[in-house]
C-alpha positions, 0 to 999 in steps of 0.5 A: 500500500502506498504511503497516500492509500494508507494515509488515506485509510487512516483518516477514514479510521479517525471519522469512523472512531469519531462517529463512534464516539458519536454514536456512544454519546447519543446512547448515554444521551438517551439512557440519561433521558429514559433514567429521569423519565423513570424516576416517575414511572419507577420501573424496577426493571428499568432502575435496575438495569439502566445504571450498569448500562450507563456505566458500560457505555461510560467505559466503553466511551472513555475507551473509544476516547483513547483509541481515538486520540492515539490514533489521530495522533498516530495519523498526524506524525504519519501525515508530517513524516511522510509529506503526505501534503506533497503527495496530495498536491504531486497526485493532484498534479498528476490527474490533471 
């Protein structure tokens, strides 16, 4: 795979980690909503269970967090020490 390919998938792999990320957010958005909604209800079940999803969905968050860091990180050095900047122009150039 050459240098710009990879560059390319790994700045796919960031949108994809930030869109999980995303996604995670949106659940915990929602399992807040349904644990106030219930303090009305007062659904056992629901009082049970929904705080050790929170709480998965926490940790999972905090862990896609990281990978996610690293990996734009890691991107970025790839980015500078490649000059992918210049092989995006040079390919530019090229195409035309």
């Amino acid at each position: 795979m050459d240098k710009l390919k990879k560059f390319e998938l790994m700045e796919k792999i960031v949108r994809e980690l930030e869109d999980l990320r995303n996604s995670q957010q949106a659940c915990m958005q929602k399992i807040s909503k349904i644990e106030v909604d219930n303090i009305e209800l007062g659904d056992r079940r629901l009082e049970k269970d929904l705080p050790d999803m929170h709480q998965r969905i926490g940790d999972n968050l905090d862990n896609i967090a990281a990978i996610l860091d690293s990996f734009a990180e890691q991107t970025s050095e790839f980015s500078n020490k490649n000059n992918i900047a210049a092989l995006k122009e040079q390919e530019a150039i090229s195409s035309r």
